[in-house]
N, C-alpha and C positions, 0 to 999 in steps of 0.2 A: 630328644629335645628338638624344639621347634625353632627355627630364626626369626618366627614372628615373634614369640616371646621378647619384651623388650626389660630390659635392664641397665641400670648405672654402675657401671666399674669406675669407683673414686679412687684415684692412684696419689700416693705418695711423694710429695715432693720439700725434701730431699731424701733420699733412697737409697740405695744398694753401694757400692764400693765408696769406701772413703781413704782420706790421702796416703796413712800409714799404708793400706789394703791396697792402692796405687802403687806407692814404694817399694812394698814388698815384691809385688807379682815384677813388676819389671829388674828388680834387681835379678831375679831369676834369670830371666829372658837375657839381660845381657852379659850376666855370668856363663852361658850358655853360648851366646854370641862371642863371648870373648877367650873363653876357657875353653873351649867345644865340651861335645858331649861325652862321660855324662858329669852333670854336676852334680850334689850331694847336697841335702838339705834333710836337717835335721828336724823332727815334724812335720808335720801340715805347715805349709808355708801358709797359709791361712784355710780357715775353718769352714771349707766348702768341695766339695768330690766336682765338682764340675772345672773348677779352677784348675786344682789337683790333676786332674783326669788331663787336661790340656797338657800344663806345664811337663807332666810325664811322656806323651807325648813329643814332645821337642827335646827332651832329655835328660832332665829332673830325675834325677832317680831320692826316694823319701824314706826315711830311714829312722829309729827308733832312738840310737845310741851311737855314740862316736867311732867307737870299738867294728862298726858297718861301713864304715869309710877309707876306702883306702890313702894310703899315707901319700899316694903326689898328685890328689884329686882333692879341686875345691869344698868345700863346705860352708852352708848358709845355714845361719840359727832364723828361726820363725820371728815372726812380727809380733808375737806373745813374747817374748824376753825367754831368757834363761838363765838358771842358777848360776852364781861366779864360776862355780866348780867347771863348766863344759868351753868357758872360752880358756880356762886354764889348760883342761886337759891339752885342749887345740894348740896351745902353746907347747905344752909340753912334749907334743908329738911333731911340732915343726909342721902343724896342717895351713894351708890358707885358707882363712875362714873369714867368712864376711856377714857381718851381722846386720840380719831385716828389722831389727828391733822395733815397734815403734815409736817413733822420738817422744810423745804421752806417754806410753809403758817407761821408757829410760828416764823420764820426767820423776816418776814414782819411784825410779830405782838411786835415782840420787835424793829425794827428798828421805827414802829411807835410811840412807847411811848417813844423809845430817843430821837427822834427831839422834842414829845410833851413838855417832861421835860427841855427841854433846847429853850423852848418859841417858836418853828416853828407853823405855819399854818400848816396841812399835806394835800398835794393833793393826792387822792388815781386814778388812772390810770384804770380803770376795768370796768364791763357792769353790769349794772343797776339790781338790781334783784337776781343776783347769789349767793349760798351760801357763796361764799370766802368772795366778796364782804361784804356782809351782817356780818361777822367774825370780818372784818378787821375793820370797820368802828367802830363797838361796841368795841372797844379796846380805842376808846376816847370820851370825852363828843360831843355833836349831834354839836354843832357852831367851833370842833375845825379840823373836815377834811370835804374839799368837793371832788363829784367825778367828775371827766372828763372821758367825755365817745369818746370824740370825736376831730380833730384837730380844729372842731367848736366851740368847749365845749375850749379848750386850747386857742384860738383867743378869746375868748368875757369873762373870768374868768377875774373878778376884786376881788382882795383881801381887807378884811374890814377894815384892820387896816397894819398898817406899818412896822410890824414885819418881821420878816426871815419868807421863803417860804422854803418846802423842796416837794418831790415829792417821793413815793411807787407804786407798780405796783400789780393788778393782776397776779399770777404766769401761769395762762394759755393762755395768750393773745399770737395775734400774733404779732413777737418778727419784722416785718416790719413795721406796723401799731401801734407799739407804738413808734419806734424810730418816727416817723413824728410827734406823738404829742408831744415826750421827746423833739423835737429839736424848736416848738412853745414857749414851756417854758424856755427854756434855751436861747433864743432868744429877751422874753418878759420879763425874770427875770434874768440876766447873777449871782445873788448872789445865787437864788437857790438851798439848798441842794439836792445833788444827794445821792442814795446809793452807800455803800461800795464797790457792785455787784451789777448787774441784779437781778431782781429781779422774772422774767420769769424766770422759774426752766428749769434746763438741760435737764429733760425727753420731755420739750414741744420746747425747741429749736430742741433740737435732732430731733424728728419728723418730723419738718418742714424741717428743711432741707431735710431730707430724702425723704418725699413727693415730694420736689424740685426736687431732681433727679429721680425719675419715673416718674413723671408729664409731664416733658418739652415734651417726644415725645411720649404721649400717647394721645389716640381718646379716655378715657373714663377710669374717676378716680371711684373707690368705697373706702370709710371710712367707715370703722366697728365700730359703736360707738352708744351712746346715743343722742337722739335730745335733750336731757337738759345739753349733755356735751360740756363744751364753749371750751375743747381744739381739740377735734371733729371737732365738726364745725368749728374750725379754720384752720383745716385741708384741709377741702373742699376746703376751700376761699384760701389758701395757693398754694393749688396743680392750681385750676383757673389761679390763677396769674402768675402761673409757665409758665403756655401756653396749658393744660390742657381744651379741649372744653369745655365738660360736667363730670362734678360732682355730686355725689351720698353718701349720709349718711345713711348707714342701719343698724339694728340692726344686722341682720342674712342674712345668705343667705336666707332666705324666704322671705326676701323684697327686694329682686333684681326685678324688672319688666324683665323678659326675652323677653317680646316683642318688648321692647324698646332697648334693646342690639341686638338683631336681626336687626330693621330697622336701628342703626347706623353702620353694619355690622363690627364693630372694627379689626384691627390687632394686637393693645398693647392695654392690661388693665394695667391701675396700681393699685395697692391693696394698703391699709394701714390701720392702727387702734389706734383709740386716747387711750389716757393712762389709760383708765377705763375698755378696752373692752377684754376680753380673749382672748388667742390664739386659743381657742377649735372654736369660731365663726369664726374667720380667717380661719382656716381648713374648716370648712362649706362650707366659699363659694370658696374658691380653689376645695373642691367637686364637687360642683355644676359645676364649669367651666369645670371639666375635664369630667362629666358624658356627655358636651353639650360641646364639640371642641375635638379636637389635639393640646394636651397641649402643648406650653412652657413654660415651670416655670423659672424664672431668677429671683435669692433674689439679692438687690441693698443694701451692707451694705456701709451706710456713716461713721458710727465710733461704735465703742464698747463700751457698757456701764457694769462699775460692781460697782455700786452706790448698797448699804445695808440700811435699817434703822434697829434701833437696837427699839426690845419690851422694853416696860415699864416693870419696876420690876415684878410689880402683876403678869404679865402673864408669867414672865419666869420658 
């Protein structure tokens, strides 16, 4: 590639780490500061190998199962929630554990036991597998939520008994793709409990939107993020629908295929980064594009965000 070649890289604004994603990582760091090393943390502390890769480093050690932690060593549950079952165990093995929850995921996990309490069915809205997922569900007995994955999954749902229905969401989903299934159910059950709010967190609306705007008239999207991160990939599939040809999820700039940017010979890139993924990677590949073009840089801000979460006692 040539530097004469000139190009517009349209970046994202607002972008990459949001507040839970903030909370999280530092609660790390000063479990670490405080506990020394190593500390325990049960999953990805969030849903990115470079974060990961750090925090391991300073002395995070990441682990699958409680049953991995030894009994006078700290323990952190991930910013995706977790089943009742694992803060119980923790209890019952006398471990200190401290949960990165994030306060939107525990948002969900109390609206789910209000509807349970007052006799609803709960349908949970999310994709099969994921640790939120997996959080959310453990929050009530296995017969009293099912998930829909799909407006398939919302068309052919029969409920077993004749009670109240209510409906929760994954908070990283895309916030297009659930309103079609929200409105199958609201359609197929008009009694329905809805939530109070949305229950897709502001950091993962925000995004999308913003995606929306650099997407519509770009020849070729990149998302800086993780392939296990669902608000990531939502991004991709977001920025697509926008009008957006071809999409791209990478960690770093070192999984950019430069070949493949060459033969689409682009005039707009647009850039973004799901809410796990540093800004330091985002620089990366703005490097990258300006070592290989005649940069235009143009940041596209849709709205401002100054969302805080506040640490747990222990760690202040």
């Amino acid at each position: 590639m040539n530097r004469e070649n000139s190009l517009t890289l349209r970046m994202a604004a607002p972008r990459g780490f949001c507040a839970g994603v903030d909370r999280a990582i530092e609660m790390v760091e000063k479990a670490i500061e405080r506990y020394g090393a190593p500390v325990y943390v049960r999953h990805e502390i969030v849903h990115n190998e470079t974060v990961v890769n750090r925090l391991r480093d300073l002395g995070a050690v990441f682990v699958d199962e409680l049953d991995e932690v030894p009994d006078d060593r700290p323990v952190l549950f991930s910013a995706h929630g977790v089943p009742k079952s694992v803060p119980a165990e923790a209890e019952q093995r006398k471990l200190l554990y401290l949960d990165a929850t994030c306060p939107l995921v525990s948002k969900v996990h109390i609206e789910t036991e209000r509807h349970h309490r007052r006799g609803a069915h709960v349908i949970l809205i999310g994709h099969a597998g994921h640790p939120e997922v997996e959080g959310t569900m453990g929050q009530l007995p296995a017969d009293a939520m099912t998930l829909i994955e799909t407006v398939e999954d919302a068309e052919g749902f029969e409920p077993k008994t004749d009670g109240p229905l209510a409906y929760v969401t994954q908070t990283t989903l895309s916030v297009d793709d659930t309103i079609q299934i929200v409105d199958v159910l609201k359609r197929r059950f008009p009694e329905i409990w809805v939530p109070h709010k949305d229950d897709i967190c502001y950091a993962t609306t925000n995004r999308q939107e913003a995606v929306k705007a650099i997407a519509a008239e770009a020849d070729l999207l990149f998302v800086v993020g993780s392939p296990t991160s669902s608000n990531s990939l939502r991004l991709v599939e977001v920025g697509m629908k926008a009008g957006c040809p071809v999409g791209r999820l990478i960690e770093n700039v070192d999984a950019i295929d430069w070949d493949m940017v060459e033969k689409l010979s682009p005039s707009v890139v647009a850039l973004t980064a799901g809410a796990s993924a540093p800004e330091t990677a985002v620089q990366g590949v703005v490097q990258g594009f300006r070592e290989r073009f005649n940069l235009d840089l143009q940041e596209v801000e849709t709205t401002r965000e100054n969302v805080e979460f506040k640490l747990p006692r222990e760690l202040v």
